[in-house]
MIDRENZA-961710 format. One record per residue (C-alpha): residue number from 1; residue in one letter; x negated, y negated, z. Coordinates in steps of 0.02 Angstrom, whole numbers, plus 50000, padded with zeros to 5 digits. Example, Ala and Ser with C-alpha at 12.3 -4.5 7.8 and 13.67 -1.06 7.14 Angstrom:
NODE   seq   type       X       Y       Z
NODE     1      A   49385   50225   50390
NODE     2      S   49316   50053   50357
***
This chain:
NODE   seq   type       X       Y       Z
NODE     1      X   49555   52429   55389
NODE     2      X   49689   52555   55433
NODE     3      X   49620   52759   55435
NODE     4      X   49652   52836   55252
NODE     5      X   49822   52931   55239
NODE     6      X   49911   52807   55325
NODE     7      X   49988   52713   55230
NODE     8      X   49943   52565   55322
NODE     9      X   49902   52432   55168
NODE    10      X   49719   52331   55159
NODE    11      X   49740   52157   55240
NODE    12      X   49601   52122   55122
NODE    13      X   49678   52187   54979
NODE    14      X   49854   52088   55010
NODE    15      X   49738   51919   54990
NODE    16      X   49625   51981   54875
NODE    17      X   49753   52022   54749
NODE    18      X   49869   51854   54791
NODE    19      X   49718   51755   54760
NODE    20      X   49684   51822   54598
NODE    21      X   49870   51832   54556
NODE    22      X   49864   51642   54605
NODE    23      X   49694   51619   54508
NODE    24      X   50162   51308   56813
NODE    25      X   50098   51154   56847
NODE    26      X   50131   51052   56670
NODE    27      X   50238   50942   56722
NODE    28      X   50153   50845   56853
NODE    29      X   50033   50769   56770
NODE    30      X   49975   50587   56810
NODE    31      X   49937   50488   56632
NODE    32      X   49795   50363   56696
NODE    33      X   49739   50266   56562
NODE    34      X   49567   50215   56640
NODE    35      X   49544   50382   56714
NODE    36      X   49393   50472   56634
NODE    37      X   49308   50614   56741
NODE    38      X   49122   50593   56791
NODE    39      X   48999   50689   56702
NODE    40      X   48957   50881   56740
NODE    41      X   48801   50978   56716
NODE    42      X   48918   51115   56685
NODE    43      X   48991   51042   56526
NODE    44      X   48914   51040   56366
NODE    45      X   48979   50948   56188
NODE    46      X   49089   51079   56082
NODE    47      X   49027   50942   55952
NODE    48      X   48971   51099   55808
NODE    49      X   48955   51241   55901
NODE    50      X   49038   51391   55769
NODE    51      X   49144   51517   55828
NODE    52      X   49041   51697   55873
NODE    53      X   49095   51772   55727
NODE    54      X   49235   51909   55706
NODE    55      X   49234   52068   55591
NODE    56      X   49423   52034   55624
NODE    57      X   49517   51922   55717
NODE    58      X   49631   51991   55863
NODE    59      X   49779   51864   55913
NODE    60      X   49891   51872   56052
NODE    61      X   50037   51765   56038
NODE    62      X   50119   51658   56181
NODE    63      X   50283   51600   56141
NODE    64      X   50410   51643   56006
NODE    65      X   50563   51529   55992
NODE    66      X   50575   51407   55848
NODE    67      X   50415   51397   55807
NODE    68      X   50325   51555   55841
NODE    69      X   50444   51665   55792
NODE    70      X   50421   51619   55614
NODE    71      X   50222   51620   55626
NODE    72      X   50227   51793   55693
NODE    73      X   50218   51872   55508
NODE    74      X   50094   51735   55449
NODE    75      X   49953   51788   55588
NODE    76      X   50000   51950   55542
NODE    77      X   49934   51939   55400
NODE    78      X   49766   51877   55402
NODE    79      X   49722   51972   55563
NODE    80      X   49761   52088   55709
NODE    81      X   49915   52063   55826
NODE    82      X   49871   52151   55990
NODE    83      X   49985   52070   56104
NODE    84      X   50145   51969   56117
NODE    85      X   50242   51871   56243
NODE    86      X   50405   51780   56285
NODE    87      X   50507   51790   56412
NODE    88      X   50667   51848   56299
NODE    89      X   50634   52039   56295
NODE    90      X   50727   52025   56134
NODE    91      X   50614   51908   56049
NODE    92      X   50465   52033   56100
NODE    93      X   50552   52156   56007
NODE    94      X   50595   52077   55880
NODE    95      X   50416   52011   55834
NODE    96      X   50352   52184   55857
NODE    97      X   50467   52244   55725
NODE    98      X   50432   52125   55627
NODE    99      X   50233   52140   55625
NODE   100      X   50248   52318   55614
NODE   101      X   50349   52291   55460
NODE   102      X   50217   52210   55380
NODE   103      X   50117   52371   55365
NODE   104      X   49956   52285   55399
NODE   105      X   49926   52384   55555
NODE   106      X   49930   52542   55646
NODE   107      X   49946   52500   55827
NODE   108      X   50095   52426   55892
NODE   109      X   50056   52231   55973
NODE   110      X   50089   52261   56180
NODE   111      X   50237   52161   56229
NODE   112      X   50263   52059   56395
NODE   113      X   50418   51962   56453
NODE   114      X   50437   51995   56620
NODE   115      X   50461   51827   56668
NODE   116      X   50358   51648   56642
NODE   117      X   50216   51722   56714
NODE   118      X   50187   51856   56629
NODE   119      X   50074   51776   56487
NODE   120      X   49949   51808   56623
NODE   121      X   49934   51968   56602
NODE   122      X   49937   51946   56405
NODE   123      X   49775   51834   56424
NODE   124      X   49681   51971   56550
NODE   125      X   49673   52085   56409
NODE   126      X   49497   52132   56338
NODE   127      X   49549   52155   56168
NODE   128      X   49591   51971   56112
NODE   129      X   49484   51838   56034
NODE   130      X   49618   51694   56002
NODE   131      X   49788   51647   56081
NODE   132      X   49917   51552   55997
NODE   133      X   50037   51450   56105
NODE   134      X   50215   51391   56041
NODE   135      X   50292   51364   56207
NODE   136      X   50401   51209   56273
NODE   137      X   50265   51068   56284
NODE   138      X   50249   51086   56489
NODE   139      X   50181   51253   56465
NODE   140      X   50041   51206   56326
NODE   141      X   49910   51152   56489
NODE   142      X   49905   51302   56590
NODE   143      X   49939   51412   56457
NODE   144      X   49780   51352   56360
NODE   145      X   49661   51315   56517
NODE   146      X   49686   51483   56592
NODE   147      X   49656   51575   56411
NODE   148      X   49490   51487   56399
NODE   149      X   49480   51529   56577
NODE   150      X   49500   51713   56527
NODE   151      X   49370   51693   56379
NODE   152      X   49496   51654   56220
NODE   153      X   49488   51537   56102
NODE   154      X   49669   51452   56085
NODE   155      X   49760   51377   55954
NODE   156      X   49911   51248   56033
NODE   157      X   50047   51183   55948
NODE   158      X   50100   51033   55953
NODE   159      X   50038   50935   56071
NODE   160      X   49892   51024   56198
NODE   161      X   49951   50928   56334
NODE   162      X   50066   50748   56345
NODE   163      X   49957   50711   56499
NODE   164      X   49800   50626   56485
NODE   165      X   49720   50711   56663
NODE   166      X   49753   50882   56566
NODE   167      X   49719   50815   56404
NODE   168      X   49529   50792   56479
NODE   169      X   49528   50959   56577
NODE   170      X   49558   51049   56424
NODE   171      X   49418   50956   56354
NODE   172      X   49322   50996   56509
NODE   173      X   49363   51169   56516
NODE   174      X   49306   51206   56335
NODE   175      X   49152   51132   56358
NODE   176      X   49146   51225   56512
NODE   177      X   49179   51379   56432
NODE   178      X   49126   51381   56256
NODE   179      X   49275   51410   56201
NODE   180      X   49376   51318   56080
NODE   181      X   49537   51240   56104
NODE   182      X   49617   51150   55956
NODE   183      X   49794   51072   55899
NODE   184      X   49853   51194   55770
NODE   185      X   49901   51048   55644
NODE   186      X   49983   51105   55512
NODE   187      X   50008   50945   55415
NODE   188      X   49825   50933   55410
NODE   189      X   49828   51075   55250
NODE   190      X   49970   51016   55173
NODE   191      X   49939   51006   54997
NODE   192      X   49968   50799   54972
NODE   193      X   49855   50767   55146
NODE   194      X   49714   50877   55078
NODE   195      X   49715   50779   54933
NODE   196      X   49714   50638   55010
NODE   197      X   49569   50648   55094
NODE   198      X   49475   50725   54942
NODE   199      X   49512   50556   54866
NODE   200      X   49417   50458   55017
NODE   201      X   49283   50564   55001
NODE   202      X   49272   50527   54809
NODE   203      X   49276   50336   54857
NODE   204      X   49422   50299   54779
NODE   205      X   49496   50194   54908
NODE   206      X   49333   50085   54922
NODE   207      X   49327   50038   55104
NODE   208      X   49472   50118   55197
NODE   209      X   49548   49979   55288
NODE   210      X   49700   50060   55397
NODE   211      X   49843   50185   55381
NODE   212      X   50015   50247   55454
NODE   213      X   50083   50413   55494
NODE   214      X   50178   50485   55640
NODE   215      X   50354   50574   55660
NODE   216      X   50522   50512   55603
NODE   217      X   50639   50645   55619
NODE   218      X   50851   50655   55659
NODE   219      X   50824   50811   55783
NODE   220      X   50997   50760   55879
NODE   221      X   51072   50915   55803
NODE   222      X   51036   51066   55786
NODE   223      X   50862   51056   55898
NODE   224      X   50902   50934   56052
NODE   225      X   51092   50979   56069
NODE   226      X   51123   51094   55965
NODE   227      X   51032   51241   56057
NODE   228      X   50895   51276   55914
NODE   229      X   50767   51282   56041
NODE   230      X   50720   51393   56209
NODE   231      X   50778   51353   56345
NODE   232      X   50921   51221   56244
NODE   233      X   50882   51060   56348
NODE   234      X   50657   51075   56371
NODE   235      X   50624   50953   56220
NODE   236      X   50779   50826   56264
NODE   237      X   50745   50816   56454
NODE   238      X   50544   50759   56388
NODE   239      X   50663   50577   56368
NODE   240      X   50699   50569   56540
NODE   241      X   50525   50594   56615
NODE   242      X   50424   50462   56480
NODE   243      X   50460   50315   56369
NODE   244      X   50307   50401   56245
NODE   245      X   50286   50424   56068
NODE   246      X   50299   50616   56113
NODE   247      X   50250   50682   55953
NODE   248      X   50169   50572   55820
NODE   249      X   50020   50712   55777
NODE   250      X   50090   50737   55606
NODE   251      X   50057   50602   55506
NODE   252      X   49929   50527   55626
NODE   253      X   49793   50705   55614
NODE   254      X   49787   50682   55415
NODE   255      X   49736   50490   55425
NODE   256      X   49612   50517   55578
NODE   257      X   49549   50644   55463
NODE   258      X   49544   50530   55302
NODE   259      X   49473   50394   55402
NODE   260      X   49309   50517   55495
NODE   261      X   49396   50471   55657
NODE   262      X   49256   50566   55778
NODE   263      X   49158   50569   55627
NODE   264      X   49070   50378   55622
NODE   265      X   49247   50305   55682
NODE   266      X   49324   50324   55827
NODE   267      X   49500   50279   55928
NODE   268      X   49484   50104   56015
NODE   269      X   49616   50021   56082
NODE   270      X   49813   50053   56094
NODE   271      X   49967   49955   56098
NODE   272      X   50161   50010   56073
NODE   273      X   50318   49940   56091
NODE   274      X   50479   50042   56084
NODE   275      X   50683   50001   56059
NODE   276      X   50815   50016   56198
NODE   277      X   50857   50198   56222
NODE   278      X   51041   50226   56182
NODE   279      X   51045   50348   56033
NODE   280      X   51050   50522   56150
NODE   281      X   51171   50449   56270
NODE   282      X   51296   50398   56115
NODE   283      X   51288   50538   56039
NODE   284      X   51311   50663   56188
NODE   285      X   51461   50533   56210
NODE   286      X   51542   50546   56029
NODE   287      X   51520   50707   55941
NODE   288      X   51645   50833   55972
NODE   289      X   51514   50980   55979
NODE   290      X   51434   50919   56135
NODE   291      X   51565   50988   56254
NODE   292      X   51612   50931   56445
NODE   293      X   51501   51072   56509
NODE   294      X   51360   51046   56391
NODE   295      X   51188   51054   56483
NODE   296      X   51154   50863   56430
NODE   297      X   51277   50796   56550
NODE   298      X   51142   50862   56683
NODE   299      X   51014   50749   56592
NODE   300      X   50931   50631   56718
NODE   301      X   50941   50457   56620
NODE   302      X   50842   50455   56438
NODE   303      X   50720   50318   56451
NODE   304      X   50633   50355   56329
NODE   305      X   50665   50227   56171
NODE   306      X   50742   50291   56017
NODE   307      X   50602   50221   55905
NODE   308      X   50417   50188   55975
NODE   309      X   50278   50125   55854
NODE   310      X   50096   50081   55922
NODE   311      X   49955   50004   55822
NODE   312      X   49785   50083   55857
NODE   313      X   49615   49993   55840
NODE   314      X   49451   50094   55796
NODE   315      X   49302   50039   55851
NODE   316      X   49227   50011   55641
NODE   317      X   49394   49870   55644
NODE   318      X   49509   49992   55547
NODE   319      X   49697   50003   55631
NODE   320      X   49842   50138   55613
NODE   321      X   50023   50114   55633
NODE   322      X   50097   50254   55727
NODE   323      X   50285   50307   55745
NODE   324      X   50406   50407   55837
NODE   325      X   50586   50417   55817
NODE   326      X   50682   50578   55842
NODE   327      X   50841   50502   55919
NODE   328      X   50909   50382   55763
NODE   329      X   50983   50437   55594
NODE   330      X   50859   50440   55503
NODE   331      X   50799   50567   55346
NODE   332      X   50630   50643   55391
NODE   333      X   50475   50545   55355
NODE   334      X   50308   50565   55414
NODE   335      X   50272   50382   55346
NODE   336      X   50091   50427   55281
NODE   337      X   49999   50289   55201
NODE   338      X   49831   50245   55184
NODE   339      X   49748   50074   55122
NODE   340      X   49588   50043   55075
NODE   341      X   49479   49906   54969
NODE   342      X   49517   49980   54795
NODE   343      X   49718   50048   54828
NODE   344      X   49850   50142   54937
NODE   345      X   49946   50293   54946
NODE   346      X   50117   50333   54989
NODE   347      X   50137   50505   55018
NODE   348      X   50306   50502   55087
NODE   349      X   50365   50377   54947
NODE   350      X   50256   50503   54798
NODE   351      X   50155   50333   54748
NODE   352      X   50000   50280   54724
NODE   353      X   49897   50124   54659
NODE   354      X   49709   50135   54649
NODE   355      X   49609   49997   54538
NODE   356      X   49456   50143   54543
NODE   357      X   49578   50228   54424
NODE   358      X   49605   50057   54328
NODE   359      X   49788   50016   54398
NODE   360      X   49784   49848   54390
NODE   361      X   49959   49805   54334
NODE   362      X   50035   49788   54512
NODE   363      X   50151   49939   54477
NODE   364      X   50151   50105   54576
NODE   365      X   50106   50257   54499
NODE   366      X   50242   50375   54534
NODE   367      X   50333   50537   54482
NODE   368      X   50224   50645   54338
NODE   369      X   50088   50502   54346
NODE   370      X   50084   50516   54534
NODE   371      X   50051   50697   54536
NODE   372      X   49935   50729   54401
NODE   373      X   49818   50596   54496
NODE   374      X   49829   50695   54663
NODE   375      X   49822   50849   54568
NODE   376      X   49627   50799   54514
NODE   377      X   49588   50806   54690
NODE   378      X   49660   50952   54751
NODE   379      X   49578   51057   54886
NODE   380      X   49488   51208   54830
NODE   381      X   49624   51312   54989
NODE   382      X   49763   51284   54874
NODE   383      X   49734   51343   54715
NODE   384      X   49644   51492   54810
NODE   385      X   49773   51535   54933
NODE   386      X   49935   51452   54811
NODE   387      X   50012   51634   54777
NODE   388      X   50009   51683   54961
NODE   389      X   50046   51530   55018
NODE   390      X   50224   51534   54916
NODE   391      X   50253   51706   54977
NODE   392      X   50224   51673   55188
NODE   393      X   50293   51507   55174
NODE   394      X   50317   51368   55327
NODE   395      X   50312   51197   55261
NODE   396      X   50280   51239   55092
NODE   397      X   50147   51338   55139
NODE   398      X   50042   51217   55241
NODE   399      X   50097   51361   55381
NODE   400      X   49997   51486   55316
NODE   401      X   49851   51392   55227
NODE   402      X   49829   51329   55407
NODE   403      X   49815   51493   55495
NODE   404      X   49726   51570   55372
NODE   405      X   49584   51452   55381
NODE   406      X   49585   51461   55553
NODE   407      X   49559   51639   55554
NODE   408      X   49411   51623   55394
NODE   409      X   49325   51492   55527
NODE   410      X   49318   51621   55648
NODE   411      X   49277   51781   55558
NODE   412      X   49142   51660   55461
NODE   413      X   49059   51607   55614
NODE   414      X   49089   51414   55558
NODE   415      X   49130   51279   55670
NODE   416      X   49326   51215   55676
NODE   417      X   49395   51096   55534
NODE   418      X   49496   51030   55690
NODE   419      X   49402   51039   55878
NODE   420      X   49437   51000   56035
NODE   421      X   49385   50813   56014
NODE   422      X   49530   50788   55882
NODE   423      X   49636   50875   55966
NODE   424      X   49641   50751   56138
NODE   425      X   49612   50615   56043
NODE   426      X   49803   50646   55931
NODE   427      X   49878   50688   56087
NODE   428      X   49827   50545   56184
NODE   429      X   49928   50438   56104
NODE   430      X   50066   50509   56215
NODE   431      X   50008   50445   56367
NODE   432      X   49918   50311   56335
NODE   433      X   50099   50236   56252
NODE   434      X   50188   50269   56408
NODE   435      X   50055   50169   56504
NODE   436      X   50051   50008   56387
NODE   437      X   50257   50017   56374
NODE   438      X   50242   50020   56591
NODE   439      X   50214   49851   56571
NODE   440      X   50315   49696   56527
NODE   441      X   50270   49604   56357
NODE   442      X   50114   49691   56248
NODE   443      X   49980   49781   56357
NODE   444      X   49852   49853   56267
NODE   445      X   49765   50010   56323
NODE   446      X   49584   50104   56311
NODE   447      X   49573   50239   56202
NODE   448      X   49440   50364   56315
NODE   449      X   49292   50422   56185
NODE   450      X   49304   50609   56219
NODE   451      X   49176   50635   56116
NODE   452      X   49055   50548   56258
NODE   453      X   48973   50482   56121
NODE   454      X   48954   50602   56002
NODE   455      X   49082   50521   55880
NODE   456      X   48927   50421   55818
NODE   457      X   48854   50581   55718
NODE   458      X   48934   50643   55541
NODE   459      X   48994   50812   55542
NODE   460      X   49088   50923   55425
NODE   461      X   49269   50943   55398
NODE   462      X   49381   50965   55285
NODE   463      X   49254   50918   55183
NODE   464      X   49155   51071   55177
NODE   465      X   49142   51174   55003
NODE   466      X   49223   51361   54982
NODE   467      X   49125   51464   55075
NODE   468      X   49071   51645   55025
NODE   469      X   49191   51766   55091
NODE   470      X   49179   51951   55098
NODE   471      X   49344   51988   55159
NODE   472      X   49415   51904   54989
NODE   473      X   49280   51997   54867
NODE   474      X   49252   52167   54813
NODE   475      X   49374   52289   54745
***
């Protein structure tokens, strides 16, 4: 807390009162499919070891484009900023402004962006306990590794690494470490997901048989011409290097989740096929606002198709469709579904049909039906963090219910709703496509266990009950 006569307000205070209100070497990568490292008597599982415990959480924030310039204010305000980075000056400035703004805190977050190296001398400071990385996708691996390397715990967005080599050296290096490194998954604590997996754990799906979810999203314009991202070409040159599902974490986290996937289940086997790539090229070709000198026409060839979907196996015999489509027209969809012996959900399509519940009439349950059902399962983070959650925003809220209970885990001393194990197993899904589409007709691939065998033992989740918190009680 802020010295009296400040007028620096109580972090604990803002969520007290809204709960109450509320009642550089990325890109080389090799993705081996068969490659798994030999054991090292360095390394030891991550599988439940808690954070240390933090009387408050100090972040320092790595990148802060698109996507972390709008989580800037929601770290802010569930713990300490103490450094920044980017390498736009202007962004640095900008965030600092903005967290100062907040009133939260009295020191001033330390700014770098002098140059892409410079987040190295953001994670050599001694006054940081978790790094958050929002950088272009190339940057996630090195980024992450040397912060661990450094002693941080790191939170990556979207996806740790599209590499499986660095997808294991992360894994390697955490265990190496004892530090965590996890996929900042925001769909995970969306509202709908959370329920969703409250209803498996009720057993109202029976026997969950199999599920979809992935990424189908028109990102043509404004984010892969359209210069909404930093630098304007880093996420539309990813279709020249790999014919991947690039980034089907999404909908695929929240049915892992709902199916205990490194939890009794694990990943098995994957196959994908994927559809002639000619969406980019036709549309750098046709619309008027991609000019002769736009950057595109620099584009090695996209080979990447415009839609991808994979089926993967689990070793208990369940399967999940996974898709990918950025390039096609195409309203957003994360095409969530789950299946089970007693019903399904639709979460994209707001229906459900569950014979536990006594439908039996072969008729969806939609609209006010739809949500009063999901509404019986809800989470115990929403209606706790619902106020706060409509006031920082991102997705609803799923933003901030996200990093807030990554922070709680941490200050708490509990072990991650999301680890390291989850995290390479989502994110190997990128590589491992691009390996089964190398070859002609359907090749299916190995899934590696990460886990090295600890995917056999139940442990908590999402699951877990609302913990006592001090930082939320009191006056």
């Amino acid at each position: 807390m802020a010295p009296p006569n400040h007028g620096i307000p109580s972090r604990r205070n803002l969520l007290k009162s809204g709960i109450v209100l509320g009642a550089a070497t990325g890109i080389g990568g090799t993705p081996a499919a068969a490659w798994e490292p030999p054991p090292d008597r360095r390394e030891r599982s991550m599988v439940d070891v808690p954070f240390e415990g933090f009387e408050k959480v100090r972040v320092g924030l790595i990148g802060l484009g698109n996507r972390g310039g709008s989580q800037d204010v929601r770290f802010g305000a569930v713990a300490t900023i103490t450094a920044v980075c980017d390498i736009r000056p202007e962004r640095v400035s900008r965030t600092i402004t903005r967290i100062m703004q907040q009133g939260f805190q009295d020191v001033e977050p330390v700014g770098y962006s002098a140059g892409e190296e410079d987040y190295l001398n953001l994670v050599r400071r001694d006054d940081i306990d978790l790094i958050y990385v929002a950088t272009p996708w190339e940057w996630h691996y090195p980024q992450a590794k040397t912060a661990m390397e450094h002693g941080k715990h790191v939170a990556v967005e979207l996806p740790i690494s599209p590499y499986l080599n660095e997808i294991w050296n992360l894994v390697r290096t955490s265990e190496r470490t004892r530090k965590h490194c996890l996929l900042l998954e925001n769909v995970n604590y969306f509202r709908p997901e959370m329920q969703m997996f409250n209803m498996v754990q009720a057993g109202l799906f029976g026997d969950v048989q199999h599920g979809s979810g992935g990424y189908v999203h028109d990102l043509r314009w404004p984010y892969l011409f359209g210069g909404a991202y930093y630098p304007e070409h880093w996420r539309r040159r990813w279709q020249t290097r790999m014919n991947a599902l690039h980034y089907p974490m999404h909908g695929l986290g929240p049915v892992s989740a709902s199916m205990g996937i490194n939890r009794g289940d694990r990943f098995d086997e994957l196959v994908a096929v994927a559809s002639v790539p000619k969406a980019l090229a036709l549309f750098r070709e046709e619309d008027p606002r991609v000019g002769a000198d736009h950057s595109s026409w620099q584009d090695k060839p996209y080979i990447s198709g415009d839609r991808h979907t994979c089926f993967v196996t689990t070793v208990n015999g369940r399967f999940i469709r996974v898709e990918h489509d950025v390039n096609s027209p195409h309203p957003y969809t994360r095409e969530t579904t789950l299946t089970g012996t007693r019903g399904s959900v639709e979460l994209d399509n707001a229906r459900v049909y569950l014979e536990s519940l006594g439908h039996n009439d072969h008729a969806w349950r939609t609209g006010g039906a739809y949500t009063e059902i999901l509404k019986r399962y809800d989470h115990w983070l929403w209606p706790l963090l619902e106020r706060l959650a409509d006031q920082y925003g991102g997705h609803g809220g799923g933003d901030f219910v996200s990093i807030f209970r990554l922070v709680q885990l941490m200050r708490l001393g509990m072990t991650p709703d999301i680890d390291v194990y989850d995290s390479a197993a989502w994110c190997s899904v990128i590589p491992l496509s691009h390996e089964s589409l190398k070859a002609d007709g359907l090749r299916p691939v190995k899934v590696p266990d990460f886990t090295r065998g600890r995917w056999k033992d139940p442990r908590p989740t999402f699951d877990r009950p609302q913990p006592e918190d001090p930082s939320l009680a009191g006056g």
